[in-house]
C-alpha positions as CSV (number, residue, x, y, z in Angstrom):
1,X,42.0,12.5,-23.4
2,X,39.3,13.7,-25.7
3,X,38.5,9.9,-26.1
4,X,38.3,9.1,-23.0
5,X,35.5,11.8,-21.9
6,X,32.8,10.4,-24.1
7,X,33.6,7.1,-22.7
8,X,33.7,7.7,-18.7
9,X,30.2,9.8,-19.3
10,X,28.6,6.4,-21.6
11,X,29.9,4.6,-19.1
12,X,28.4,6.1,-15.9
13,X,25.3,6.3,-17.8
14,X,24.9,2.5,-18.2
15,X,26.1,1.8,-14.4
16,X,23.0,4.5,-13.5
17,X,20.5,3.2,-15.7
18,X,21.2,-0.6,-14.6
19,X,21.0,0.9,-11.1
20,X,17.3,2.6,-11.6
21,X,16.4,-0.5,-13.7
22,X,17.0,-2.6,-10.7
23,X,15.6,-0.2,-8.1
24,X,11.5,-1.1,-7.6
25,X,10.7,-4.8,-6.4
26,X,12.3,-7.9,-5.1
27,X,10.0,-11.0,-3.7
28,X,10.7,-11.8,-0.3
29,X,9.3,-14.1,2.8
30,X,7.3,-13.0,5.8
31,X,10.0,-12.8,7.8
32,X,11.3,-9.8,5.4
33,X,9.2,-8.0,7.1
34,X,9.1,-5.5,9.9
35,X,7.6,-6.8,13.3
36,X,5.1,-4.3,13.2
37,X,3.7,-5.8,9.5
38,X,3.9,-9.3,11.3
39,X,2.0,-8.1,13.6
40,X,-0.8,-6.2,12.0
41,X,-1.2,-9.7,9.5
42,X,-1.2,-11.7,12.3
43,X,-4.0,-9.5,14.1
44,X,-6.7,-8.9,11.6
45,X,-5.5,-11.6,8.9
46,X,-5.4,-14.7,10.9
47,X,-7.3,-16.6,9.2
48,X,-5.8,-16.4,5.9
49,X,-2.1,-16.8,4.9
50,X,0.5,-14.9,2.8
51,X,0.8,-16.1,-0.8
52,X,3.2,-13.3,-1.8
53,X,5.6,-10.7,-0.6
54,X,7.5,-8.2,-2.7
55,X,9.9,-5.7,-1.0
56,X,9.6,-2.5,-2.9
57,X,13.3,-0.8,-3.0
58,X,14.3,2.3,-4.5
59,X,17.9,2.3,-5.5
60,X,19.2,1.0,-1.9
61,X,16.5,1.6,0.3
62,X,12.9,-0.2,1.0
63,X,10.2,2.2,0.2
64,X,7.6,-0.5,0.9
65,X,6.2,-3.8,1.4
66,X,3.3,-5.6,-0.7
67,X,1.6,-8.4,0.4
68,X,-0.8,-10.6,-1.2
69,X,-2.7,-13.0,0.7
70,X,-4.2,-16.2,-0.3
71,X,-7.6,-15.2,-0.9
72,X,-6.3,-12.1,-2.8
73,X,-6.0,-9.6,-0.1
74,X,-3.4,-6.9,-0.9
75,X,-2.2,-4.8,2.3
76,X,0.7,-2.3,1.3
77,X,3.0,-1.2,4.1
78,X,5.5,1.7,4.6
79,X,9.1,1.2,5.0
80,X,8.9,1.7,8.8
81,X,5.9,-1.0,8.8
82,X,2.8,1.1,9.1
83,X,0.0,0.0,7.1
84,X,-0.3,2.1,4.0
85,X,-3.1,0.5,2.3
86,X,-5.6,-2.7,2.1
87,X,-7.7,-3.7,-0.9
88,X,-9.7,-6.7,-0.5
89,X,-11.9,-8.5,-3.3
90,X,-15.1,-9.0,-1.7
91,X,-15.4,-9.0,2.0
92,X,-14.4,-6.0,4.4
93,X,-11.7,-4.9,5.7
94,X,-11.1,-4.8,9.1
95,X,-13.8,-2.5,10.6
96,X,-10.8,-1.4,13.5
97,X,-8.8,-0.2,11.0
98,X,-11.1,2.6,9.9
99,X,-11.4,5.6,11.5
100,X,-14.3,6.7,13.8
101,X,-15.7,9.6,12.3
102,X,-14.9,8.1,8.5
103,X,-16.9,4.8,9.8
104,X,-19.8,6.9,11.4
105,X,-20.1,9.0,8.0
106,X,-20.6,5.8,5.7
107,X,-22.7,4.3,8.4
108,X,-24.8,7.4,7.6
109,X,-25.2,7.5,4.0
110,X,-23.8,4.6,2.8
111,X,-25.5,1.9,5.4
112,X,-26.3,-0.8,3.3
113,X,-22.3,-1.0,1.8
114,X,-19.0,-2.5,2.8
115,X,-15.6,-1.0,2.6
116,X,-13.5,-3.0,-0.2
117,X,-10.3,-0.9,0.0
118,X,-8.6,1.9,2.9
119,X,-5.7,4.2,2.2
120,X,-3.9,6.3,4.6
121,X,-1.9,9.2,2.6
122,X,0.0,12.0,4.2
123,X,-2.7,14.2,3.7
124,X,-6.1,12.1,3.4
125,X,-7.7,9.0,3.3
126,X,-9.5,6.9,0.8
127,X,-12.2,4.7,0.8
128,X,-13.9,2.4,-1.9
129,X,-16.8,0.8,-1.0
130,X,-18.7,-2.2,-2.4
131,X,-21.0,0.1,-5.1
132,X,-17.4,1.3,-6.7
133,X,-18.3,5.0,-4.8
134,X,-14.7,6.2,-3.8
135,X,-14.6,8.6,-0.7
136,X,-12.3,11.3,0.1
137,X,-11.4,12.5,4.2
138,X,-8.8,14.9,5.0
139,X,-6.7,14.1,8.2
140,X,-9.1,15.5,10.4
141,X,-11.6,12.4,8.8
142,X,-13.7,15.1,7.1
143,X,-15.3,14.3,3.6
144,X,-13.6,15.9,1.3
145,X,-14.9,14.2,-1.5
146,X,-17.8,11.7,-3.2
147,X,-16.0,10.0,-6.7
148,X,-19.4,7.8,-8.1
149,X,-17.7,6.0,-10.9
């Protein structure tokens, strides 16, 4: 019996840690993804087309979606579908995706830039525009913060 401890508990150990190792992405299709994902591609992506998806799993759930689109677009989505986040190389993103209040403030002191990347957190959002300045807005679309790299 004292033999056989050591061995369950090694044991379990390597089924857990196979299980963690396995647990972050997976490629997938389009059709892997919710409707509501389709549907934000297919609204202010249209002219462009999905290169890549990759589901992002944590043991036995989704967490996420990525998706990177031909001309190198990445859009990150929640496990329910919401958009999380979109990073493009060098064009805009969607100007209906941002904010009113967060558009009218970089329209303000940032007129002459573009927004390269949005990200919607629990608590905030964050912006990166063309010049590499990151901005900051709480959930009431407030600045909360001016990063100039």
């Amino acid at each position: 019996m004292k033999r056989v401890y050591p061995l369950c508990v090694i044991l379990l150990l390597a089924v857990s840690t196979s299980l963690w190792a396995d647990n972050d992405r997976n490629a997938a299709t389009a059709e892997n993804l919710p409707a509501t994902s389709r549907e934000f591609l297919n609204t202010h992506f249209r002219n462009t087309h999905i290169s890549y998806v990759e589901i992002d799993k944590y043991l036995f759930w989704i967490s996420g979606y990525e998706v990177i689109l031909v001309d190198g677009t990445e859009v990150n989505f929640a496990r329910n579908g919401e958009w999380t986040e979109v990073e493009r190389k060098k064009e805009a993103v969607p100007a209906v995706i941002i904010p009113k209040k967060i558009t009218a403030y970089i329209k303000e002191n940032f007129p002459k830039q573009i927004v390269l990347a949005i990200e919607k957190e629990f608590k905030k959002w964050e912006i990166k525009l063309n010049n590499g300045i990151e901005l900051s807005f709480n959930k009431k679309e407030e600045i909360i913060e001016v990063d100039a790299d």
